[in-house]
C-alpha positions in Angstrom: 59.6 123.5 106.0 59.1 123.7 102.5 55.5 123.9 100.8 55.2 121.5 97.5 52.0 122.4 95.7 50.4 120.2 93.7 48.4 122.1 90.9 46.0 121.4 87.3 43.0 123.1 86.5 42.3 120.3 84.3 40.7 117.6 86.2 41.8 113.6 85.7 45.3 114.0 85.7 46.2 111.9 88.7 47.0 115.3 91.1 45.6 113.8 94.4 47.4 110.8 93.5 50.5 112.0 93.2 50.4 114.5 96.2 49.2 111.6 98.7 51.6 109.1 97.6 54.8 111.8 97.7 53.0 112.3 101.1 53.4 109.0 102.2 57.2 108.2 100.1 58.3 111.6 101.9 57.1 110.1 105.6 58.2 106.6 104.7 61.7 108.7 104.4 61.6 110.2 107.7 60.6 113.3 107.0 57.9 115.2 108.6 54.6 116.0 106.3 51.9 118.5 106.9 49.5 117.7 104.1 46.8 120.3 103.7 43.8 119.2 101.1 42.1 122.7 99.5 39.3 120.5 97.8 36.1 120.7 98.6 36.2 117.3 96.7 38.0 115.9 99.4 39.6 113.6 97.9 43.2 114.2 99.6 41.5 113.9 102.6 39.2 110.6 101.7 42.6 108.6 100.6 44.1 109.9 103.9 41.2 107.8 105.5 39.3 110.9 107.0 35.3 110.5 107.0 33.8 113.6 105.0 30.9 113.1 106.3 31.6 113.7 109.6 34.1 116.9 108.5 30.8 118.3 106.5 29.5 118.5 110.4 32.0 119.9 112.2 33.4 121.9 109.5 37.4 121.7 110.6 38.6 121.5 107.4 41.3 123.5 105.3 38.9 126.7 104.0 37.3 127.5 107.6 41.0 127.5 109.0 42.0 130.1 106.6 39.1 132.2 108.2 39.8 131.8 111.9 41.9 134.4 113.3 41.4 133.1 116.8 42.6 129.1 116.3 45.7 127.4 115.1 46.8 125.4 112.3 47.2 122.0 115.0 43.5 122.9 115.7 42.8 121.2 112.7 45.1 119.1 112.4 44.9 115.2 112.3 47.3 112.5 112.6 47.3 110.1 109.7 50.4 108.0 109.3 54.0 108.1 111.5 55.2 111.6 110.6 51.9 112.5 108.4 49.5 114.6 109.8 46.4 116.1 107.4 44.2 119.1 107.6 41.6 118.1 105.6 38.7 119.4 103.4 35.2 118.5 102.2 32.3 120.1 101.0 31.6 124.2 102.5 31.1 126.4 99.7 29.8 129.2 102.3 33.7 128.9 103.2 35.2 129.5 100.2 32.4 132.3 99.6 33.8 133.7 102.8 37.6 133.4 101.8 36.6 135.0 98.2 34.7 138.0 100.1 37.4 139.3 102.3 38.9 142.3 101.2 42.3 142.2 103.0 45.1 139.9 102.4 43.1 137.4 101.3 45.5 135.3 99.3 47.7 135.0 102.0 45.6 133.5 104.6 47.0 130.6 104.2 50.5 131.5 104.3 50.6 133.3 107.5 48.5 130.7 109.0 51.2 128.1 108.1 54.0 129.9 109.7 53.6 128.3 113.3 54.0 125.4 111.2 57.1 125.8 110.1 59.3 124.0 112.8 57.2 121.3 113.2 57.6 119.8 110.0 60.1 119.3 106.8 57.2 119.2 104.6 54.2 121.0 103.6 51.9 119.3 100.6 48.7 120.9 99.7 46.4 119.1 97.3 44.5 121.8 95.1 41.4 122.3 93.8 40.9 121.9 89.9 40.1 126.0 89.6 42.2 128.8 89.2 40.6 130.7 92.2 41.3 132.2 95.3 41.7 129.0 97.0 44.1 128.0 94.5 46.2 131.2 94.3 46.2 130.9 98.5 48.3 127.2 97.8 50.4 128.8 95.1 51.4 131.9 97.3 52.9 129.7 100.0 54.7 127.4 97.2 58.4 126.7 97.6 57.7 124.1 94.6 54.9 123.5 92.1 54.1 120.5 90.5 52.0 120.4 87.5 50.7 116.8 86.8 50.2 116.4 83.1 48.5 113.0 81.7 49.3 112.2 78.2 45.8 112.8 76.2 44.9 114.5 73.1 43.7 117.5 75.4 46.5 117.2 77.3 48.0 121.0 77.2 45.1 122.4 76.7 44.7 125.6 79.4 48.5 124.7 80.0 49.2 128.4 79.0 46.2 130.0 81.1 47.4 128.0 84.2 51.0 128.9 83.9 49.9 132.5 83.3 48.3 132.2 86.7 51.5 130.8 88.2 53.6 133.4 86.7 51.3 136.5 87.8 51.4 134.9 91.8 54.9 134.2 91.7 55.7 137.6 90.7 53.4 139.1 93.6 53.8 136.5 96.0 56.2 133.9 96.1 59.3 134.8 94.3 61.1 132.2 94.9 58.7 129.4 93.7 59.8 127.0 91.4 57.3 125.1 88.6 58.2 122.0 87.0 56.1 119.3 85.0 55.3 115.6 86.0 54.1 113.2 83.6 51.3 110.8 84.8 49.8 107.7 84.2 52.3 107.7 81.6 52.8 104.5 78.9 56.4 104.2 78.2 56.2 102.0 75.0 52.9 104.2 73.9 54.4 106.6 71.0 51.5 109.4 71.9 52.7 109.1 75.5 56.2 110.2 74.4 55.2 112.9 72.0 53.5 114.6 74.8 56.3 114.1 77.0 58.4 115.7 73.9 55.9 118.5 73.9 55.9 119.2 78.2 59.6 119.3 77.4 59.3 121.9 75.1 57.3 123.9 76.8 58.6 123.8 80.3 62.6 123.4 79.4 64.1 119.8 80.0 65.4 120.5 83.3 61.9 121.3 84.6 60.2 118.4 83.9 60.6 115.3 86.2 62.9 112.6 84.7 60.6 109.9 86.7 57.2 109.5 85.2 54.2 108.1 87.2 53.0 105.0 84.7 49.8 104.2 84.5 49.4 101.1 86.9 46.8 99.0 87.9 48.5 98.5 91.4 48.2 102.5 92.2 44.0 102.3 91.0 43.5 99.3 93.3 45.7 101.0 96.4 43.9 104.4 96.1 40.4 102.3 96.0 41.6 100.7 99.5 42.6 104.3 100.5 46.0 103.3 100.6 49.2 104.2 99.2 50.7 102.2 96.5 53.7 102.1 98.8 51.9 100.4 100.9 50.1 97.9 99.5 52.8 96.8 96.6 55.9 98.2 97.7 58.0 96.0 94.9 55.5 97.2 92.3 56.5 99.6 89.6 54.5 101.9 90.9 55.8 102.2 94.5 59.3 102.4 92.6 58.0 105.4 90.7 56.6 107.2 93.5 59.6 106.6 95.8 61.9 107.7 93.3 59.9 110.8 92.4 59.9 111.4 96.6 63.9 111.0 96.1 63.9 113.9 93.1 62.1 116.3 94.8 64.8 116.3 97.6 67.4 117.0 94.7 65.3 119.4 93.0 64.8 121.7 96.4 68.4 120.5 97.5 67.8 118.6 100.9 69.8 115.7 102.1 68.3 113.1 104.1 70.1 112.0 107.5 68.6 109.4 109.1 68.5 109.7 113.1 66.3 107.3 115.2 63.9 106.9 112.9 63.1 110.6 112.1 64.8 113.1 109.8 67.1 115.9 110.1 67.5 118.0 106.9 70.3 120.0 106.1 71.1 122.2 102.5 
């Protein structure tokens, strides 16, 4: 299994966006997906179709999984399309005062809890919060492959060096082997703003850490996410859908997996 995190401290970049509709592309592909929603916002959660309401009751959601030594991940799990299945996450601030409190291990309670996951699925997405706290340093410790969404705008890079200093400092404790790489959002190819910031994301992250697809800004994805669907979905020749699948199809040649299709599931070699 490998762990795609999708990560911004700056809010309005399109993150949950782009982490359900990979979701989705990746299970459309046959491949297996764990998606795991570390917002209180719940919005990961919402577009998987999961009533917060009723999760702000019962409290099985993402954070209080992290703290229970006694259940499973699959305790919390919930089936939400063929071969994607959500933990999900809404408001429980006592949790995440709980997770922030502990004084052993405690950004890597979500990565041991996620190892009994490991052969039951190809991939694990988590959806972060936009904060550069413990909950957020829990995703990036288990991260095989972080994605920063970045939305053209005059603020754009703004905190870019703080968040990647935050990368840098868990991937040198914690998850050596995590890779970081750029994605350009609601992105306006004729725009010539759009491309200066893609000129600039370049610059900063190195051109082969930055995504060559970029996720335009399209009405089609706004109205599918306001259905709580995927653009895939609901306009699957839209340019959108294309976007998305083809981004799906990079990160399998970013991490180096090959898709074999067998039955209607996946079987992933290197």
């Amino acid at each position: 299994m490998k762990t795609l995190v999708f990560s911004n401290h700056k809010g309005g970049v399109a993150k949950t966006t782009c982490a359900f509709n990979a979701s989705v592309a990746l299970a459309k592909l046959g491949f297996r997906v764990l998606g795991i929603d570390v917002d209180q916002q719940g919005n990961f959660s919402d577009s998987c179709g999961v009533d917060l309401e009723e999760l702000e009751k019962t409290q099985r959601n993402a954070l209080r999984m992290m703290l229970d030594d006694k259940s499973e991940f699959s305790d919390f799990t919930r089936p939400v399309r063929n071969r994607f299945d959500v933990i999900p996450c809404s408001l429980d601030d006592d949790a995440e005062t709980l997770v922030s409190g502990l004084s052993v291990s405690r950004e890597l309670r979500l990565k041991r809890k996620l190892v009994a996951a490991r052969p039951n699925y190809d991939f694990c997405i988590i959806d972060t919060p936009p904060s550069l706290g413990i909950v957020t340093v829990n995703a990036l410790a288990v991260s095989d492959l972080t994605i920063v969404p970045i939305q053209p705008s005059r603020y754009a890079l703004l905190g870019l060096k703080q968040l990647l200093k935050k990368i840098a400092q868990v991937r040198d404790d914690l998850a050596p082997e995590m890779l970081v790489m750029a994605l350009l959002t609601r992105f306006v190819e004729r725009q010539t703003f759009d491309k200066a910031v893609h000129t600039e994301v370049v610059n900063r992250f190195g051109e082969s850490l930055v995504f060559n697809v970029a996720i335009p800004k399209a009405v089609a994805i706004e109205e599918a996410a306001a259905t709580k669907e995927s653009v895939i979905e609901t306009e699957s020749e839209s340019v959108g859908s294309f976007a998305f699948r083809k981004f799906a199809k990079e990160i399998l040649e970013v991490i180096g997996y090959e898709e074999k299709q067998t039955q209607g599931t996946s079987r992933i070699t290197r």
